[in-house]
ZAVO-26665 format. One record per residue (C-alpha): y, x, z. Coordinates in steps of 0.02 Angstrom, whole numbers, plus 50000, padded with zeros to 5 digits. Last residue first. Layout:
N
((Y, X, Z))
...
This chain:
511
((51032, 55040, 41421))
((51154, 55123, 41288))
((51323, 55181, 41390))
((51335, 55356, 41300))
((51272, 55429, 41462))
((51147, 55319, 41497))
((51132, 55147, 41561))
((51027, 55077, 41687))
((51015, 54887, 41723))
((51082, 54802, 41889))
((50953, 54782, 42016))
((50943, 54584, 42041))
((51031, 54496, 42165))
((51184, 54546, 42035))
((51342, 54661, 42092))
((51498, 54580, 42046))
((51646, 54662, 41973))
((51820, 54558, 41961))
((51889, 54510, 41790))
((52070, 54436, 41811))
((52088, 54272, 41717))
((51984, 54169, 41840))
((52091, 54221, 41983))
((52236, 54214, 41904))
((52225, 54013, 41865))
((52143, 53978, 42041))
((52340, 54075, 42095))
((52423, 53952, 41973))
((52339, 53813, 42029))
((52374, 53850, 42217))
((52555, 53874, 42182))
((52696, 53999, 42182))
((52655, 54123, 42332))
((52494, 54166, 42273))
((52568, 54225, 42086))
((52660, 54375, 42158))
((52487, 54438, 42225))
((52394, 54416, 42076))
((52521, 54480, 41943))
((52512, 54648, 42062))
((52323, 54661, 42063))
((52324, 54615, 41899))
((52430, 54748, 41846))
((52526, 54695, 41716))
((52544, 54764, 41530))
((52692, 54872, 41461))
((52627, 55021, 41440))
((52407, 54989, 41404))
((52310, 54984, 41580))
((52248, 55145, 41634))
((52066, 55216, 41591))
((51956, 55277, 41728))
((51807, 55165, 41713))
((51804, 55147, 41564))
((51899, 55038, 41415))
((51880, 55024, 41211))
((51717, 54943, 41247))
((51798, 54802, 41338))
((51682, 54720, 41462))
((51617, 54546, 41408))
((51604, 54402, 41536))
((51431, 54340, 41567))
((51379, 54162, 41512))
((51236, 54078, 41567))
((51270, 54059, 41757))
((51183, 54068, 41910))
((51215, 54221, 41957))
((51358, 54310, 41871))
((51304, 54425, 41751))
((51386, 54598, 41765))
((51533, 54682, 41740))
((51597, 54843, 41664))
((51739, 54945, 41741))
((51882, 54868, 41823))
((52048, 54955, 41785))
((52097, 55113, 41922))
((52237, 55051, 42024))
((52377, 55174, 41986))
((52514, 55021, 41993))
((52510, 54991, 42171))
((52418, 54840, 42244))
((52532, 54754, 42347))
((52431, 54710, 42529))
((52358, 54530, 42556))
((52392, 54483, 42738))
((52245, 54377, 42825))
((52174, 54203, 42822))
((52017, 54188, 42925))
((51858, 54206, 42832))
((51797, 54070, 42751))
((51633, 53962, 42838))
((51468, 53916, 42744))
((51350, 53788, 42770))
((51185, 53819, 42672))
((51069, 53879, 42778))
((51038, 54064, 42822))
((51152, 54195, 42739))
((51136, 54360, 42815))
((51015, 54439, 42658))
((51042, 54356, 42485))
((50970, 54206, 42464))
((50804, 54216, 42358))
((50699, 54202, 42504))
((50772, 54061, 42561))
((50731, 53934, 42398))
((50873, 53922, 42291))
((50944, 53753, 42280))
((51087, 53793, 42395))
((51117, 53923, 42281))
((51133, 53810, 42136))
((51263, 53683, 42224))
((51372, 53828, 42261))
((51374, 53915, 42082))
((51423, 53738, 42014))
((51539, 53692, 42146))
((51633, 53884, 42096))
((51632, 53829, 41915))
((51715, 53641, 41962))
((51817, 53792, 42051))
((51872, 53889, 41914))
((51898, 53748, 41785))
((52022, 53683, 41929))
((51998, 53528, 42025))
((52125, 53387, 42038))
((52262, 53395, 42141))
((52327, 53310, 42318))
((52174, 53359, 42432))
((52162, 53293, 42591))
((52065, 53376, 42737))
((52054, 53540, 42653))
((51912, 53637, 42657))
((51872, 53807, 42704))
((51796, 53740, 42891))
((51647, 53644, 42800))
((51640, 53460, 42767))
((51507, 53364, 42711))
((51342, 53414, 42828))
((51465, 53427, 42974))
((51494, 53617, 43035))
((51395, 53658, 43197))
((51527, 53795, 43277))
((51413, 53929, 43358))
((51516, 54069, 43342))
((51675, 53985, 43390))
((51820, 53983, 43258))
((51991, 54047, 43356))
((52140, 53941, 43354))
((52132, 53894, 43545))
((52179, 53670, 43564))
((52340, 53687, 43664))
((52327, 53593, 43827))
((52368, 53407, 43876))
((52525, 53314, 43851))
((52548, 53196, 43978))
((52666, 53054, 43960))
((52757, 53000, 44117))
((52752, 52856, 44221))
((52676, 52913, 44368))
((52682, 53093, 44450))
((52566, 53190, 44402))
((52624, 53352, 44289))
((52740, 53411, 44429))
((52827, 53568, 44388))
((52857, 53728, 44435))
((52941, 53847, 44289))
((52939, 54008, 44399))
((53007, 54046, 44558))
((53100, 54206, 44545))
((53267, 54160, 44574))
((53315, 54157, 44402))
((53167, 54056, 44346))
((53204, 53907, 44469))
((53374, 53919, 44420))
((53294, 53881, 44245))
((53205, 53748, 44290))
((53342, 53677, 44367))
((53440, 53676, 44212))
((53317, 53614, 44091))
((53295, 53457, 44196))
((53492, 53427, 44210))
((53502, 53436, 44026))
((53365, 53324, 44004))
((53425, 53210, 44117))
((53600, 53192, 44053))
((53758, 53310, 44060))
((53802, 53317, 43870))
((53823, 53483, 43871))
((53821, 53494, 43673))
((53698, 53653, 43671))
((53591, 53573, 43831))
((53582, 53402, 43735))
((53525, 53467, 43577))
((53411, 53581, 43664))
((53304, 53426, 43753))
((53334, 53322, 43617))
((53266, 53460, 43486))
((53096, 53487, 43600))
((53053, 53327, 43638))
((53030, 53303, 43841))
((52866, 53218, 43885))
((52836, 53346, 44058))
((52716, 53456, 43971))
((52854, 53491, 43836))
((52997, 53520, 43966))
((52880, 53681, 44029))
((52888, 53747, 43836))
((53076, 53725, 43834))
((53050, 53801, 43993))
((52965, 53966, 43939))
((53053, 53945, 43771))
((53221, 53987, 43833))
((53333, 53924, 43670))
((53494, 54024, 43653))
((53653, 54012, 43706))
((53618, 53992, 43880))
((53750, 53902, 43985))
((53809, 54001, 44146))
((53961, 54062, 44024))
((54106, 54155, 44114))
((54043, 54321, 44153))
((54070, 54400, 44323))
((54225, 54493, 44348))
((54196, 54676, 44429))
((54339, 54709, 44556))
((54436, 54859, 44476))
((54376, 55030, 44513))
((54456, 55155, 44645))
((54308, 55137, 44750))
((54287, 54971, 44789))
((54435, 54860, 44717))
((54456, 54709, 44815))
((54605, 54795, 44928))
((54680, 54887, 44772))
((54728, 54735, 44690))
((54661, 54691, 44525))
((54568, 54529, 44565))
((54752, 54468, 44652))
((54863, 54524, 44494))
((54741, 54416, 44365))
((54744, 54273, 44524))
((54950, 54277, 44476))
((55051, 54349, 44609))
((55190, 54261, 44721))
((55350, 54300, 44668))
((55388, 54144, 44559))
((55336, 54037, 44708))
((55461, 54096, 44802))
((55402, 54101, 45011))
((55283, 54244, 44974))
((55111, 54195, 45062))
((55015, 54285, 44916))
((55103, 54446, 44923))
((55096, 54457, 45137))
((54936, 54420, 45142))
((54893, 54570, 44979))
((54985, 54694, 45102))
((54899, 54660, 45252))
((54733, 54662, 45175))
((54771, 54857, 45094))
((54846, 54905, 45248))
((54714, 54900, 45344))
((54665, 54737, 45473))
((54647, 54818, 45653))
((54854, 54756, 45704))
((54778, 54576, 45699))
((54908, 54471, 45573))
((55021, 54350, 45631))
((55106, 54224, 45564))
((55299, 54161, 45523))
((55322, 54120, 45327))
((55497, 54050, 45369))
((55441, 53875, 45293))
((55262, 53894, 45337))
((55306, 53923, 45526))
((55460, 53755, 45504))
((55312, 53668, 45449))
((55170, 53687, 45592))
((55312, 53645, 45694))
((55362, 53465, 45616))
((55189, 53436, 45600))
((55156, 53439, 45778))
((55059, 53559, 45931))
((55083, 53718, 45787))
((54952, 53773, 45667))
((55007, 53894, 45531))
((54875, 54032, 45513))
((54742, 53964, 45501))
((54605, 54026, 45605))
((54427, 54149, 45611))
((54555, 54311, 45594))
((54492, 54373, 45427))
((54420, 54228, 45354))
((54558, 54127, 45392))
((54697, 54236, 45331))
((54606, 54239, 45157))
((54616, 54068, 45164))
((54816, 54021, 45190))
((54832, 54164, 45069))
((54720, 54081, 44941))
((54828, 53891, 44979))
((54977, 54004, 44939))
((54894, 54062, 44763))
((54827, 53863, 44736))
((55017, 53811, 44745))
((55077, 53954, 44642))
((54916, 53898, 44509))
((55021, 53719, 44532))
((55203, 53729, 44501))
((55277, 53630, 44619))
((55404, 53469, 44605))
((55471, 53479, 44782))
((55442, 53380, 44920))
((55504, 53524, 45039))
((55338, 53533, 45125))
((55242, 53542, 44955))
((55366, 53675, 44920))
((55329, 53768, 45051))
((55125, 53793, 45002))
((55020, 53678, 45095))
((54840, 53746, 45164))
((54856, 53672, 45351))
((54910, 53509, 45264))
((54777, 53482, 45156))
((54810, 53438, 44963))
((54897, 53316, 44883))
((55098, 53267, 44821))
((55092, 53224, 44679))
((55249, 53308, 44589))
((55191, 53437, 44453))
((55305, 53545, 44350))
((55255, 53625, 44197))
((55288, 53802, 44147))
((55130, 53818, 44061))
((55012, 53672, 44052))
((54937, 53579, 44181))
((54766, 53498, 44201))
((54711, 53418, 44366))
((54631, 53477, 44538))
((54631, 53322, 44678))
((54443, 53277, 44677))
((54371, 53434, 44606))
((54252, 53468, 44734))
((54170, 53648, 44742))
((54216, 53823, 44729))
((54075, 53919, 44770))
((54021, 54089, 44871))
((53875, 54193, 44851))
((53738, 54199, 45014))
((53580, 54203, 44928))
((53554, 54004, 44982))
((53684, 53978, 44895))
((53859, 53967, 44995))
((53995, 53823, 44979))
((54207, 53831, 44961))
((54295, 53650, 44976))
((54270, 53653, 45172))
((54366, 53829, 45188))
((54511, 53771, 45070))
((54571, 53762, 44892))
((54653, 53583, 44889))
((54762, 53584, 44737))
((54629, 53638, 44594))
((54753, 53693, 44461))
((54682, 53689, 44272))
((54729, 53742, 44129))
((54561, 53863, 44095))
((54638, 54015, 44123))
((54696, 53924, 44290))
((54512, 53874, 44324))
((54432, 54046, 44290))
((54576, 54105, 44416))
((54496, 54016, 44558))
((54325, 54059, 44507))
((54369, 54217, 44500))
((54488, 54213, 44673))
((54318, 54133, 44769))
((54205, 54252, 44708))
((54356, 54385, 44757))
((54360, 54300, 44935))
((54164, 54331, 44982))
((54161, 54513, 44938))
((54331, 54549, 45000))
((54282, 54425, 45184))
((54117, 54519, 45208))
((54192, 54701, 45190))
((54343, 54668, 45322))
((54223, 54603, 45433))
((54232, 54392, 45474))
((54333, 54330, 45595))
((54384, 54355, 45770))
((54453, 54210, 45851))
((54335, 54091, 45795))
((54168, 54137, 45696))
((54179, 54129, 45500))
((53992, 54035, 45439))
((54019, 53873, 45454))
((54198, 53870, 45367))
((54122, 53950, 45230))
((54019, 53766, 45187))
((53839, 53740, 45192))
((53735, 53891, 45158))
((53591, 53771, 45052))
((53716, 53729, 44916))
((53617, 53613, 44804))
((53667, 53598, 44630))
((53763, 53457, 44551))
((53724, 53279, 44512))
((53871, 53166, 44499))
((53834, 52939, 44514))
((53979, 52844, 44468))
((53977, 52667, 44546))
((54047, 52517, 44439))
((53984, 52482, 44293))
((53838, 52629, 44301))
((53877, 52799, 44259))
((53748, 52945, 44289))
((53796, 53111, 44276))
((53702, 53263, 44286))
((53681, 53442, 44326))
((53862, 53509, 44362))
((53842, 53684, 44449))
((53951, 53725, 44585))
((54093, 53852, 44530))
((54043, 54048, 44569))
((53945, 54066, 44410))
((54059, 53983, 44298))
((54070, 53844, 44182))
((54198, 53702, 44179))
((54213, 53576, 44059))
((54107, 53427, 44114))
((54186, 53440, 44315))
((54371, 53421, 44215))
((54291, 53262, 44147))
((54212, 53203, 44301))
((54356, 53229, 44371))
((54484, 53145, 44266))
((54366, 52995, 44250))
((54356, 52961, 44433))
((54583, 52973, 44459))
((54589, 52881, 44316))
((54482, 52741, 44403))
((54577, 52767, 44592))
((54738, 52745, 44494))
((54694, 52573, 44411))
((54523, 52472, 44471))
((54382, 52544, 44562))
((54243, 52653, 44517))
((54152, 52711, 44663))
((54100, 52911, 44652))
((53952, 52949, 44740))
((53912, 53132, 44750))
((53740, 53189, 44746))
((53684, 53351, 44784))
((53503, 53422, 44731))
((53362, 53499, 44801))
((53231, 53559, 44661))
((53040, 53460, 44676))
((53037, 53516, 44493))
((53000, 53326, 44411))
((53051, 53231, 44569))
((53239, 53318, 44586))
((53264, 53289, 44787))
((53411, 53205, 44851))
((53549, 53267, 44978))
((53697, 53110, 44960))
((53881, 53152, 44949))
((53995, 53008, 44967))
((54163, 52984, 44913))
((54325, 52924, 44900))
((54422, 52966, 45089))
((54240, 53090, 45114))
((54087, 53094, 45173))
((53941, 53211, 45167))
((53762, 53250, 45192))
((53691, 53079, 45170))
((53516, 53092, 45164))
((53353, 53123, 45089))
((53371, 53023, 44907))
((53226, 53035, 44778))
((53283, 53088, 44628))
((53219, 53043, 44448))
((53110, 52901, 44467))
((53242, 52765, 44513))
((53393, 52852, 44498))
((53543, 52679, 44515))
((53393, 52590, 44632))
((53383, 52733, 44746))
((53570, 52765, 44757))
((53583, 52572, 44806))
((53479, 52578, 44920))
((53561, 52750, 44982))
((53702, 52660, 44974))
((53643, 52518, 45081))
((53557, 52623, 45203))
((53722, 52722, 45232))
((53823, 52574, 45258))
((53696, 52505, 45388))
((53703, 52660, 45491))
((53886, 52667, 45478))
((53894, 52478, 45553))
((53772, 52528, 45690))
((53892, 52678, 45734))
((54031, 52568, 45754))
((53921, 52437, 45856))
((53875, 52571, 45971))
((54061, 52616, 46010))
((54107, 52450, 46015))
((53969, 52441, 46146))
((54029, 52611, 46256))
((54201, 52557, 46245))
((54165, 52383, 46326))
């Protein structure tokens, strides 16, 4: 009969966990593509999924929305989760609210939790525990700073990356406190209680979170806690006299910092500032390095700003909503792609999947050597034009028109046809003021008029004090309007060699 309720029990759970993963589906259709349920707690449900556009692993907790405390109790942690940045607190990606199920995307922890990792009875090395418990003590004190006291610090509430680094996860119980107040729900695990907790005190909570540390640290060195007894009454009367024991192979150093943080007054227990600074997570001499507090760039990453293009993502909503942290999918694409770029990986996405716009490749800039121009339009010209023409280029038609009437032996040498491609656009230099004047001109071709050279000028006179280089006028006027630079253009006198062979002069200037 036991072996059949048994079955149907674990029937039941089977059904359960295809109907919210049903449901999961239907809640992030096309975004994630649930793998399993990986945890279970008293109000939630963590889900493994799979980020379709980068193929990333993510975690999904379930939060269900129900009706007075357990509601407040949902919003206050997914708002505390919204705040918090630091690189040894899981990573919020995403957050998806539906009327009654809240759906929280964070980062992957492929280590699991510490407690896997600390074998029984003997522990972790000395070295493996102070690297491992100062990630946990910043992130701990990175809360506090932050008015916040997480209330159920613990083995099973601390995860490992796949590199090994420890942290603090779920947020469930932690709330904001201000200095010198006095909480009074009473939360937490029992094996991690501080005395007060037992007393039914109100408690002040970073001393709560400082005992709950001790409780920890004691863990990791030994492989158990240290206050178990065969009932609660007997695991409390140990925490209330602060009776453990310590292996006599721990140094000094560890002993000393126990003993500090599992101080029966909570006023003389240390603050996490005091813990990073003691001597036994300093390495030589030196203070235990803090890591920075902002995970959040500050600036644009155009590598995966450029990735988010290809994948239909607009370039100011996906920033806007990175800068503003307003925890949606294009937040929670842009993150992954960058902890794939961290780790080495490189912006991998997947350009196929269904559904979403693809934006092909960059057209190249450069002019191909055998571009066929259209028998209209030639690469100088504008698409649109929004003024009329100039005197100088109705002039510039003219002289065009006529050498495209000239037979080909009359064109001058390297031009064959007539279609005609400008150079590409480069950087005018400032001409300085010792420019030597133009000298004498010549006839344009083409045209009946010739412009006059000044007989009072040669070819190494100086403009008169007071007048404007042209080179200079010229290059100040560019910037102002295309009229105005067509305008210069055809007011500043620029030699021109004829087709012809220019006529001889002597040296009085009489041909």
């Amino acid at each position: 009969m036991s072996r059949e309720s048994s079955e149907r029990s674990v029937v039941r759970r089977v059904r359960r966990d295809l109907a919210a993963s049903s449901s999961l589906e239907e809640a992030l259709t096309g975004r994630y593509e649930p793998l399993g349920v990986v945890g279970q707690g008293s109000f939630a449900k963590v889900f493994l999924a799979r980020h379709i556009l980068t193929g990333t692993k993510v975690a999904v907790k379930v939060l269900r929305k129900g009706a007075g405390a357990t509601l407040s109790w949902v919003l206050s942690e997914l708002d505390i989760l919204k705040g918090l940045e630091h690189p040894h607190v899981v990573q919020l990606l995403e957050i998806v609210e539906t009327p009654g199920t809240a759906y929280v995307v964070m980062e992957h922890m492929a280590g699991g939790q510490l407690g896997q990792h600390i074998p029984e009875v003997v522990g972790l090395w000395e070295d493996e525990a102070r690297v491992l418990f100062g990630q946990v003590a910043s992130a701990v004190g990175y809360c506090h700073a932050q008015g916040i006291a997480h209330r159920d610090v613990k083995a099973e509430n601390v995860l490992l990356d796949a590199a090994g680094r420890a942290k603090l996860c779920d947020f469930g119980l932690a709330c904001r406190f201000r200095a010198g107040e006095k909480l009074g729900l009473l939360c937490g695990t029992v094996a991690y209680w501080a005395p007060e907790l037992h007393r039914r005190e109100p408690y002040d909570g970073p001393a709560v979170d400082v005992w709950s540390l001790g409780v920890l640290l004691i863990l990791m060195l030994t492989g158990s806690v240290p206050f178990t007894g065969a009932s609660y009454e007997q695991a409390k009367e140990q925490v209330l006299q602060a009776r453990y024991h310590l292996p006599f192979h721990l140094s000094d150093e560890a002993q000393s910092l126990v003993s500090w943080m599992l101080t029966l007054e909570p006023a003389h227990r240390p603050t996490l500032q005091q813990i990073l600074g003691h001597p036994w997570l300093s390495q030589d001499g030196e203070r235990c390095p803090s890591p920075p507090a902002e995970l959040l760039p500050k600036r644009a990453d155009t590598s995966i700003l450029l990735a988010m293009l290809d994948l239909g993502y607009g370039l100011q909503e996906t920033w806007v909503s990175v800068a503003t942290r307003q925890f949606n999918q294009a937040m929670a694409t842009y993150l992954l792609l960058g902890h794939q770029k961290t780790r080495g990986v490189g912006c991998q996405v997947r350009l196929q999947m269904p559904g979403w716009p693809q934006v092909g490749p960059c057209p190249s800039l450069c002019i191909p050597s055998n571009l066929t121009l259209g028998p209209r339009w030639g690469v100088s010209r504008p698409a649109m034009r929004s003024w009329p023409l100039s005197a100088c280029e109705q002039q510039q038609q003219q002289q065009q028109q006529q050498q495209q009437q000239q037979p080909e032996e009359l064109k001058p040498s390297g031009q064959v046809g007539s279609r005609r491609a400008s150079l590409p656009a480069i950087m005018l230099c400032s001409l300085s003021a010792s420019v030597p004047a133009p000298g004498p001109t010549a006839p344009l071709p083409g045209s009946s008029q010739a412009l006059a050279p000044d007989p009072s000028s040669s070819s190494t006179a100086q403009p008169p004090a007071g007048s404007r280089t042209p080179g200079l006028t010229l290059v100040r006027r560019m910037a102002t309007c295309p009229q105005d630079w067509l305008r210069t253009l055809q007011q500043t006198p620029a030699p021109r060699d004829p087709p012809g062979p220019a006529p001889t002069r002597d040296a009085h200037g009489a041909k």
